[in-house]
Structure formats: structure tokens, C-alpha cells
N, CA and C atoms as a LAMMPS dump frame, in Angstrom:
ITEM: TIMESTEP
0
ITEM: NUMBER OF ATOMS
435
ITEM: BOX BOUNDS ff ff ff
-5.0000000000000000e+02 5.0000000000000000e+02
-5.0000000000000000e+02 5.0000000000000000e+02
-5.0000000000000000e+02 5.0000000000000000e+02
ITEM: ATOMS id mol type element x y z
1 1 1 N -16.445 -122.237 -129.787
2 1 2 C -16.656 -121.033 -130.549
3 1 3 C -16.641 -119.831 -129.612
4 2 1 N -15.645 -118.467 -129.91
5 2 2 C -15.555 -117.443 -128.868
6 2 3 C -17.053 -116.74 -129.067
7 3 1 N -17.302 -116.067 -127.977
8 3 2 C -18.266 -115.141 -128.11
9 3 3 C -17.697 -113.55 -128.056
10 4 1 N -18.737 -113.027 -128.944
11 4 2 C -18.054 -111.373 -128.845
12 4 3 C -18.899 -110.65 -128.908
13 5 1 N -18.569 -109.652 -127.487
14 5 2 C -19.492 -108.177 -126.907
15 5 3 C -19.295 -107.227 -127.625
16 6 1 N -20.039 -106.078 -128.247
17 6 2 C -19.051 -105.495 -128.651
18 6 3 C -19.518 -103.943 -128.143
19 7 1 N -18.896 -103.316 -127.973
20 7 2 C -19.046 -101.501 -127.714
21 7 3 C -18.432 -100.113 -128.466
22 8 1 N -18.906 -99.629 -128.946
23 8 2 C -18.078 -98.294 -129.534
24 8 3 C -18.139 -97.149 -128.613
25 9 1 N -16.775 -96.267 -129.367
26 9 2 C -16.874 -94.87 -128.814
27 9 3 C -16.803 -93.7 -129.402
28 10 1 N -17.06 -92.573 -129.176
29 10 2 C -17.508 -91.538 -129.957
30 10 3 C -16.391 -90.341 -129.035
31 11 1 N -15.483 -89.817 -129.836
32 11 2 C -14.527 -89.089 -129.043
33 11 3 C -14.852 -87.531 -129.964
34 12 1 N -14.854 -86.363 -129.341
35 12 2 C -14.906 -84.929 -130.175
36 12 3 C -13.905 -84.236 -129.26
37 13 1 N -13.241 -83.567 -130.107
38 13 2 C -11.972 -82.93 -129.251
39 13 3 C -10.788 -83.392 -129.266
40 14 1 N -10.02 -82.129 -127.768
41 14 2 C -8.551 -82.733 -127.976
42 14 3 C -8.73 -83.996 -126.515
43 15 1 N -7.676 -84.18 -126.604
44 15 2 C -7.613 -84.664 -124.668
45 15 3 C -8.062 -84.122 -123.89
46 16 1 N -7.566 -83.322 -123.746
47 16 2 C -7.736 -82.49 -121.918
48 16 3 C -9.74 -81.654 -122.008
49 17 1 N -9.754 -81.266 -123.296
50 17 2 C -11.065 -80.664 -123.409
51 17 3 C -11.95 -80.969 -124.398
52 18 1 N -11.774 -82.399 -124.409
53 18 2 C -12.889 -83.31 -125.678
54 18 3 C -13.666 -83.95 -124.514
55 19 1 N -14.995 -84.659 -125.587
56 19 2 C -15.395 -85.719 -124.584
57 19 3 C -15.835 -86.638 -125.843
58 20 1 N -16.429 -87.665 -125.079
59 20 2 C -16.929 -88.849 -125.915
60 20 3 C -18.415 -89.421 -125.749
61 21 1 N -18.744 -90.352 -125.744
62 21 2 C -19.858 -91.206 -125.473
63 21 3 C -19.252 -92.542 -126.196
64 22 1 N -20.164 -93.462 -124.778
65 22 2 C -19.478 -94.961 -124.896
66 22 3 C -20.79 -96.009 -125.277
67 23 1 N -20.675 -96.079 -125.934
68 23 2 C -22.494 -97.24 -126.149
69 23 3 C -21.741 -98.932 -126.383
70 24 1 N -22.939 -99.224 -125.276
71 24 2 C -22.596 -101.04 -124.976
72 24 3 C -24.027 -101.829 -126.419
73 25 1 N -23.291 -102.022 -127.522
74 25 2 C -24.035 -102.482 -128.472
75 25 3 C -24.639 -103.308 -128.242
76 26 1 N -24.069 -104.454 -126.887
77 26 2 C -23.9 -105.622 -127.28
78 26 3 C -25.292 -106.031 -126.707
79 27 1 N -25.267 -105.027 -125.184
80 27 2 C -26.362 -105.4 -124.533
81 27 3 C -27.396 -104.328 -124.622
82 28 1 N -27.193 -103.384 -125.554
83 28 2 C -28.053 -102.279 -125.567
84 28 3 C -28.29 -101.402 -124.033
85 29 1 N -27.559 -101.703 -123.19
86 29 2 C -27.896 -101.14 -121.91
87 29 3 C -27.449 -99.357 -122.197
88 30 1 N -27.407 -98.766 -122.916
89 30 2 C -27.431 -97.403 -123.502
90 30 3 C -26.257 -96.905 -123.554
91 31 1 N -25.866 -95.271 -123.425
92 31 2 C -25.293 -94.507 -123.94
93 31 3 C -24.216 -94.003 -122.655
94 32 1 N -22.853 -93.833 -122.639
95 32 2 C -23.011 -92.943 -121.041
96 32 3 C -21.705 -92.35 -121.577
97 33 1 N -21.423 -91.257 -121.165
98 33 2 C -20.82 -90.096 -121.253
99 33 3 C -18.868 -90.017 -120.944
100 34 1 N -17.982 -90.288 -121.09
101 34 2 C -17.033 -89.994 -121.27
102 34 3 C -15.671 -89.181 -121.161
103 35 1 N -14.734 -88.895 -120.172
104 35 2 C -14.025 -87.616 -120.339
105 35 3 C -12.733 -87.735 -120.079
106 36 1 N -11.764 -86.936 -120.339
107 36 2 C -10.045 -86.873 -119.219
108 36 3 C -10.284 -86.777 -118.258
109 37 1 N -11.189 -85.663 -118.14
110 37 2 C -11.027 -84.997 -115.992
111 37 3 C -11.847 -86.239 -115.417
112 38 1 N -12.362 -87.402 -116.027
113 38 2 C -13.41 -88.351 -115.269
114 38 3 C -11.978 -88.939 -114.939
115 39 1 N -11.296 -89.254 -115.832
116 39 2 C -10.027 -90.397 -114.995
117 39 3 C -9.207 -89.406 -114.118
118 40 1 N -9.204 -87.724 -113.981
119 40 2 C -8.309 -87.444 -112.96
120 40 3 C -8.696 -86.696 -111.973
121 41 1 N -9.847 -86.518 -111.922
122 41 2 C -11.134 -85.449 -111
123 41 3 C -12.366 -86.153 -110.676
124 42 1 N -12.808 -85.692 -110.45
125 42 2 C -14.111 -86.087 -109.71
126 42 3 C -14.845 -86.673 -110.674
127 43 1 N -15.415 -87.507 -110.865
128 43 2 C -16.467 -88.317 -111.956
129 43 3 C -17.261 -87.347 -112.196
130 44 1 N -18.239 -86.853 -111.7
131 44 2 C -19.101 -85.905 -111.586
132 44 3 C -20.141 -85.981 -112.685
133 45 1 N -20.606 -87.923 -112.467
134 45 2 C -21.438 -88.375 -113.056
135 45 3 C -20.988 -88.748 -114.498
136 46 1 N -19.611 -88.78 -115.212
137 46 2 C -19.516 -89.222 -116.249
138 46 3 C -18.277 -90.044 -115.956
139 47 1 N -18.202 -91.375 -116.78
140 47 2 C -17.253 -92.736 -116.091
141 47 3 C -15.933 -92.342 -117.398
142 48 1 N -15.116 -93.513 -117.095
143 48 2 C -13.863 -93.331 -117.195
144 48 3 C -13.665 -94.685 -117.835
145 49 1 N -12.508 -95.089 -118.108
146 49 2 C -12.188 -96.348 -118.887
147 49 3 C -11.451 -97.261 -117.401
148 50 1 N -11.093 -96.319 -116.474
149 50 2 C -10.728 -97.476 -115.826
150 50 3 C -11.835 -97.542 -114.624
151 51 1 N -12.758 -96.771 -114.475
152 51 2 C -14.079 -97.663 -114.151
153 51 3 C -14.877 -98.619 -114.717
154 52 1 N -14.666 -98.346 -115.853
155 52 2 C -15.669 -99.821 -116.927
156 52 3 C -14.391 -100.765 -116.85
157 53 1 N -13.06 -100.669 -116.336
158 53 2 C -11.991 -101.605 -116.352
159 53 3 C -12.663 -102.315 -115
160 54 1 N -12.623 -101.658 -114.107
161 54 2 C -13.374 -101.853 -112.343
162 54 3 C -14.531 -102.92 -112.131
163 55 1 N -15.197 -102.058 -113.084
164 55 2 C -17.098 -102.943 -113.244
165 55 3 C -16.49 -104.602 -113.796
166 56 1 N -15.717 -104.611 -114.613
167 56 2 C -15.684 -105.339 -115.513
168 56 3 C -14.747 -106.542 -114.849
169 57 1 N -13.788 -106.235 -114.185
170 57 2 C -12.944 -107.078 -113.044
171 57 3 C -13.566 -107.008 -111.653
172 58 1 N -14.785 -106.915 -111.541
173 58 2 C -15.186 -107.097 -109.888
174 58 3 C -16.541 -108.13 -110.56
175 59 1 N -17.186 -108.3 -111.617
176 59 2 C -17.884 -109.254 -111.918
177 59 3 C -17.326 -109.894 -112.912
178 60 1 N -16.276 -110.265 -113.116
179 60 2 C -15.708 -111.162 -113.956
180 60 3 C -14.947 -112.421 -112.677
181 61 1 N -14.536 -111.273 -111.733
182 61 2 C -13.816 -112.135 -110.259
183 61 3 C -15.277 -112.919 -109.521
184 62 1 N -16.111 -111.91 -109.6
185 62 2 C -17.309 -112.643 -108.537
186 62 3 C -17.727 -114.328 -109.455
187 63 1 N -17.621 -113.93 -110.624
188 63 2 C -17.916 -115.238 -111.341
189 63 3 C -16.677 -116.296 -111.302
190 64 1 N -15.989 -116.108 -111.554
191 64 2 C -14.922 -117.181 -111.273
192 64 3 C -14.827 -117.862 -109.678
193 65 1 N -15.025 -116.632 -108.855
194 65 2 C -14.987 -117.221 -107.284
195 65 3 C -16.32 -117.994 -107.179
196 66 1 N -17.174 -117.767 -107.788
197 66 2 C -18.851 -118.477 -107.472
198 66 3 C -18.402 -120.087 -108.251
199 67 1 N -17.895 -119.918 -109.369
200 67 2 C -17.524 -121.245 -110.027
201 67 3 C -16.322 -122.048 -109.09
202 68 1 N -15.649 -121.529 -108.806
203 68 2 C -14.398 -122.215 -107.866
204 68 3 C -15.123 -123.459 -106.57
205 69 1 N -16.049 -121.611 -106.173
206 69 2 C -16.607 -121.969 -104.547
207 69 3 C -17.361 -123.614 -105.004
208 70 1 N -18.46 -123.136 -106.166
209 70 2 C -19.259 -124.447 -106.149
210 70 3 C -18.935 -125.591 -106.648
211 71 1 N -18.021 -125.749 -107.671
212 71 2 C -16.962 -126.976 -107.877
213 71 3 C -16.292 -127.286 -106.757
214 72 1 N -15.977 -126.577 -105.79
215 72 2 C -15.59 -127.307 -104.173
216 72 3 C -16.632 -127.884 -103.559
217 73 1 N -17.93 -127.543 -104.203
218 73 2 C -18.519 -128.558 -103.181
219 73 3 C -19.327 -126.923 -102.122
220 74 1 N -19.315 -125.92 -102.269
221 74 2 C -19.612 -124.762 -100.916
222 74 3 C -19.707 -123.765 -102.042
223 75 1 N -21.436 -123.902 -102.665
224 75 2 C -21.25 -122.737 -103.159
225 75 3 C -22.092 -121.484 -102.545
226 76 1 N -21.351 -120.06 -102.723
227 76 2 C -21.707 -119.445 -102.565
228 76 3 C -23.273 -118.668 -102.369
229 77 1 N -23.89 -118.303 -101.054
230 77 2 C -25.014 -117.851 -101.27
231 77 3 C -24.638 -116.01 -101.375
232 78 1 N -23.947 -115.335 -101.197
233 78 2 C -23.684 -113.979 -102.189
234 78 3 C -22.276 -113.732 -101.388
235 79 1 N -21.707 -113.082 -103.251
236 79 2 C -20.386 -112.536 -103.114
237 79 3 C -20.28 -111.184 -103.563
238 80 1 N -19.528 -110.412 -102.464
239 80 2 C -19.714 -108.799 -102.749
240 80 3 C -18.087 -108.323 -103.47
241 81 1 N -18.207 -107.587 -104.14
242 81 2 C -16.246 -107.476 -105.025
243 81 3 C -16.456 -106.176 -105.222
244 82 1 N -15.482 -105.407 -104.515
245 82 2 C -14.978 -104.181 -105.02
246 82 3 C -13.762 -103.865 -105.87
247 83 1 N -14.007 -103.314 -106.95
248 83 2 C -12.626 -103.383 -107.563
249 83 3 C -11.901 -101.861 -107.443
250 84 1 N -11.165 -101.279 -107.425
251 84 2 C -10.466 -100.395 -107.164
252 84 3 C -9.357 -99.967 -107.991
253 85 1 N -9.361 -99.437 -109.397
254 85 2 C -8.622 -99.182 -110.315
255 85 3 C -7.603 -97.716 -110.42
256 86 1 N -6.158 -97.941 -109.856
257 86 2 C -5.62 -96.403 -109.605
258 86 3 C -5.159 -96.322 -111.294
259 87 1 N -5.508 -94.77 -111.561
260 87 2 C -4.657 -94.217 -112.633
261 87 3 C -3.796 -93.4 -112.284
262 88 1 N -2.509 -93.437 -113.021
263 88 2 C -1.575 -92.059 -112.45
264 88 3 C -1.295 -90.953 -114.064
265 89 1 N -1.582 -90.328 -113.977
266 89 2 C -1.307 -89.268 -115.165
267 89 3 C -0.266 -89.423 -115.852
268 90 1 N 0.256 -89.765 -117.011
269 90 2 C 1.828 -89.564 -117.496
270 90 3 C 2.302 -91.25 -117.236
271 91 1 N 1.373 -91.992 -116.53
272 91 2 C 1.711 -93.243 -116.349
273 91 3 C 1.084 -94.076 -116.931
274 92 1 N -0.332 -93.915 -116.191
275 92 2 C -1.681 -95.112 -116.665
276 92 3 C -1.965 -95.866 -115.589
277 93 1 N -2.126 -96.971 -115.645
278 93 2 C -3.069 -97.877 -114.353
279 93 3 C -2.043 -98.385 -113.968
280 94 1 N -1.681 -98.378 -112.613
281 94 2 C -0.593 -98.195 -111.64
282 94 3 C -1.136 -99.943 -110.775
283 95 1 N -2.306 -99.953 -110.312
284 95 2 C -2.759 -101.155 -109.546
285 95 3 C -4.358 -101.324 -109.643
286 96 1 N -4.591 -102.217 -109.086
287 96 2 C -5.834 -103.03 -109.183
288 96 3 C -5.975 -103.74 -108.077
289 97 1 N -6.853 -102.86 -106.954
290 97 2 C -7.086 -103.786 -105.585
291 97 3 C -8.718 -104.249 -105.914
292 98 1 N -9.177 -105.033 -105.642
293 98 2 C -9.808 -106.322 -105.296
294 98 3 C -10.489 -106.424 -103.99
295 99 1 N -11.289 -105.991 -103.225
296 99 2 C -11.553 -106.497 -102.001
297 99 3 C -13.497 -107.57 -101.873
298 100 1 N -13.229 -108.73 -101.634
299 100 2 C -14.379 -109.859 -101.828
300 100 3 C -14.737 -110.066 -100.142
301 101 1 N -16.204 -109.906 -100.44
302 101 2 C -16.488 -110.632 -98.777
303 101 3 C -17.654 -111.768 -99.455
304 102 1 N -17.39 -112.463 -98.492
305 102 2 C -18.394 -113.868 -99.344
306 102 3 C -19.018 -114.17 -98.158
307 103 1 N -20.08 -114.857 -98.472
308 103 2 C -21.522 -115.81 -97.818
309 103 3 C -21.228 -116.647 -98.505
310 104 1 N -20.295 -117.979 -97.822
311 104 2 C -20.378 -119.397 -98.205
312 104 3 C -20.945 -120.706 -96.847
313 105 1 N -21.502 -120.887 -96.849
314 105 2 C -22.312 -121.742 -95.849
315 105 3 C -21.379 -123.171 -96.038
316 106 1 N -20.764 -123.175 -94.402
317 106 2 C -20.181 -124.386 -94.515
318 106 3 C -18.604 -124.574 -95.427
319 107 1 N -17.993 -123.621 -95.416
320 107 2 C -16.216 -123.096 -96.004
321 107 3 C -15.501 -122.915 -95.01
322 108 1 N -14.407 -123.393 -94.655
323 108 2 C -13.052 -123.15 -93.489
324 108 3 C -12.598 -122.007 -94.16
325 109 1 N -12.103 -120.809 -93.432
326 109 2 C -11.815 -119.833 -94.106
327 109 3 C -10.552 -119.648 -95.212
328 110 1 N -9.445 -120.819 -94.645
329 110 2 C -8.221 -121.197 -95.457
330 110 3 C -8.502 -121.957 -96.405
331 111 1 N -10.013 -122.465 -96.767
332 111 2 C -10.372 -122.779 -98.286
333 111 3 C -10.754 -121.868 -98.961
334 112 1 N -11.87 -121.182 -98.364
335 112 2 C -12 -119.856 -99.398
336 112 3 C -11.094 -118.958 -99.329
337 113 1 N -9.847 -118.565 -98.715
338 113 2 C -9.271 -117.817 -99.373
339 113 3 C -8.319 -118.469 -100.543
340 114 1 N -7.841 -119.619 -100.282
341 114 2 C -7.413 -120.562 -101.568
342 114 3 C -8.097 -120.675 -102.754
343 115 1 N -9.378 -120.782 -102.656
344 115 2 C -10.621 -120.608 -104.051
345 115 3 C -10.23 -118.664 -104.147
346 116 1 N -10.013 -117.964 -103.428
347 116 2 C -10.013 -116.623 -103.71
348 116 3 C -8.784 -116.158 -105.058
349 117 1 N -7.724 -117.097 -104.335
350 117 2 C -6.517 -117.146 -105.321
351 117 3 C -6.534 -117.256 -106.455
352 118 1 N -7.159 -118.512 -106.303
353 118 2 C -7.063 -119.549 -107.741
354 118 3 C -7.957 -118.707 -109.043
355 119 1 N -9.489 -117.84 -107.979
356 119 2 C -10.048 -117.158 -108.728
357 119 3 C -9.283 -115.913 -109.508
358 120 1 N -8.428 -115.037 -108.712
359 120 2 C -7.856 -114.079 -109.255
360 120 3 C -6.81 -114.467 -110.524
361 121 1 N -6.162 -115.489 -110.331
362 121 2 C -5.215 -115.903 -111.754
363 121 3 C -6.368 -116.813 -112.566
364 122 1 N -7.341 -117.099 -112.626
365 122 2 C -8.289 -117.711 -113.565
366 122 3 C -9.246 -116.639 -113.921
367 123 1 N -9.407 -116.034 -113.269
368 123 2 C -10.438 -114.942 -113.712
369 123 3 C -9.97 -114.54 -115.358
370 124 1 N -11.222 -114.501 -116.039
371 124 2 C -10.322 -113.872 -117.818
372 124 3 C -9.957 -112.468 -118.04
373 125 1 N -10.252 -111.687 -116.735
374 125 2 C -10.138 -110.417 -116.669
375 125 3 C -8.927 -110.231 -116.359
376 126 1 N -8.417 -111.007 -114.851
377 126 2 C -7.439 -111.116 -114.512
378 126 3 C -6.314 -111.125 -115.501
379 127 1 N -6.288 -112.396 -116.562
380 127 2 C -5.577 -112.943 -117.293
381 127 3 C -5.178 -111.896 -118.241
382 128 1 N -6.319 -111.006 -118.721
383 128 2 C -5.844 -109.998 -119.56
384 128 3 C -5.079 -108.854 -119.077
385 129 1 N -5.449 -108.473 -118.012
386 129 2 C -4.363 -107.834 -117.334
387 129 3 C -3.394 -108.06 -116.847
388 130 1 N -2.492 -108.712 -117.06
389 130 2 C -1.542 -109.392 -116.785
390 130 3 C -0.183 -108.317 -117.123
391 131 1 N 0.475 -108.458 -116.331
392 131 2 C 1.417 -107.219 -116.206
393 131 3 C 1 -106.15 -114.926
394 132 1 N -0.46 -105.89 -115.019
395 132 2 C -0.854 -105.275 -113.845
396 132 3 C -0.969 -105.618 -112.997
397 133 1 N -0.396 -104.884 -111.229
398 133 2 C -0.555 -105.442 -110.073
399 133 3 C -1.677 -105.693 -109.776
400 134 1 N -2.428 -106.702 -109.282
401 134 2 C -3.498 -106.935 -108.904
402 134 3 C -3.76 -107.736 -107.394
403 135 1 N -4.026 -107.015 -106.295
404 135 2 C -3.951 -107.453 -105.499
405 135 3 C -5.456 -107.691 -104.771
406 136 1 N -5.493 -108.684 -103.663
407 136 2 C -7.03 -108.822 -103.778
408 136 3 C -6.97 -108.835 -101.917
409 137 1 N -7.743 -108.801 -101.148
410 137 2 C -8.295 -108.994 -99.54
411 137 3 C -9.68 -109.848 -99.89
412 138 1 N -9.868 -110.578 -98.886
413 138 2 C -11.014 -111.667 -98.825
414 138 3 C -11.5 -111.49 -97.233
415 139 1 N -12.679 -111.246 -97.188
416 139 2 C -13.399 -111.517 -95.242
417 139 3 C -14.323 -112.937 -96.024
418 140 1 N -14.498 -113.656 -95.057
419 140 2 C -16.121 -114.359 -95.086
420 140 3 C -16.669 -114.241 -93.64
421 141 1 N -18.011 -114.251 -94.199
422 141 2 C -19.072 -114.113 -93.347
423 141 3 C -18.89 -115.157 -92.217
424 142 1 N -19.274 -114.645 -90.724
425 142 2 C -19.29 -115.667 -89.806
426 142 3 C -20.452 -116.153 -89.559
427 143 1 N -21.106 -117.874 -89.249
428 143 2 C -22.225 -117.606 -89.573
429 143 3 C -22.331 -117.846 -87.762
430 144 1 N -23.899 -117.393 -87.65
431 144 2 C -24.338 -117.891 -86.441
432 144 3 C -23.724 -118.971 -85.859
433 145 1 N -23.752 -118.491 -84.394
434 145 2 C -23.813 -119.991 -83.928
435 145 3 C -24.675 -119.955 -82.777
């Protein structure tokens, strides 16, 4: 049985000089603010659609890589994911960089970046974006010796 999040939005205006408000129903985590100039200027404290695209593919990846890592047998004690969403004006979302550094205790680094892979085309975020470049970089942690 699927599960479903759900969120609305509240748009007043034209494009260039409307704004909105975005409310996450699902989790009640509140209200947050909306604009054009957020996707082509400075945020300046109000988010964008391809930052909630960002949030939404850097913990959708951390979960798939945590599931990969620990079905190998090496799971993860913390994974950090930056996601990096370019928009171009007149275009739309151009790429999607990815950069993961992991704390896996006991991983050869040519396994976790192989679990890194496998995570990015399994990820369901991934999957929906499909068509978009999505490219990813992986460090792991060195541990003591």
C-alpha cells in the first residue's frame, strides 16, 4: 500500500512580483514563505522549489546509502549529503550535484563508493528525476590508526 505526504501552496500575484506560502500538511512542520527572486537571487530567508527539491534528494540519498551500506554488512555510523540544485532562468533545473562523506567503520573505499552508485539510481528521488543530470562525489572518513 503507497503512502502519501501531502503539501499545498498558496500563490498571490504575477511571477516576477507574487509570492506564495508552502505548508507541509503532512508533517505539520509549518508554514514557509515562497518567491521568483528566491530561485534567482539571494534567498534572503524565503526557499524556493528547487531547495525543497535539494532537502528532499540529500535525505532521500542519505537513506538509500544507509540501507545499501547496512545490507553490505558496514553500516553506517553518520552520513553527511549535500545536494546542490542549479536553476537557469528560461530553462529550469539544469543539474543536481550530490556531494556524501560517510563514517562507515570497517568499508574499503571501492565498496562504498559502489554502495554510493547503486544508492543514486535506487534512491526514489533519484528515480523521479530522471532525465536530470545528477551527479554525485563521495570522501569516507579515514579512521584512526
Amino acid at each position: 500500500m503507497a503512502t502519501t505526504r501531502q503539501a499545498h501552496a498558496i500563490w498571490e500575484g504575477t511571477l516576477s512580483q507574487g509570492s506564495g506560502t508552502l505548508t507541509f500538511d503532512s508533517s505539520r512542520i509549518g508554514d514557509f514563505p515562497v518567491s521568483c527572486p528566491s530561485r534567482t537571487e539571494q534567498a534572503g530567508g524565503v526557499t524556493s522549489p528547487e531547495e525543497l527539491i535539494a532537502s528532499a534528494h540529500a535525505s532521500c540519498f542519505s537513506m538509500a546509502l544507509s540501507h545499501g551500506l547496512t545490507e553490505a554488512g558496514t553500516p553506517p555510523t553518520r552520513l553527511t549529503t549535500q545536494a546542490d540544485v542549479a536553476f537557469e532562468v528560461g530553462i529550469g533545473i539544469v543539474g543536481i550535484r550530490l556531494a556524501v562523506h560517510g563514517e562507515v567503520p570497517g568499508i574499503e573505499e571501492i565498496d562504498f563508493l559502489k554502495t554510493v552508485e547503486d544508492a543514486k539510481t535506487n534512491c526514489p528521488v533519484s528515480q523521479a528525476l530522471t532525465g536530470t543530470d545528477i551527479t554525485v562525489t563521495a570522501t569516507l572518513a579515514r579512521a584512526c590508526r
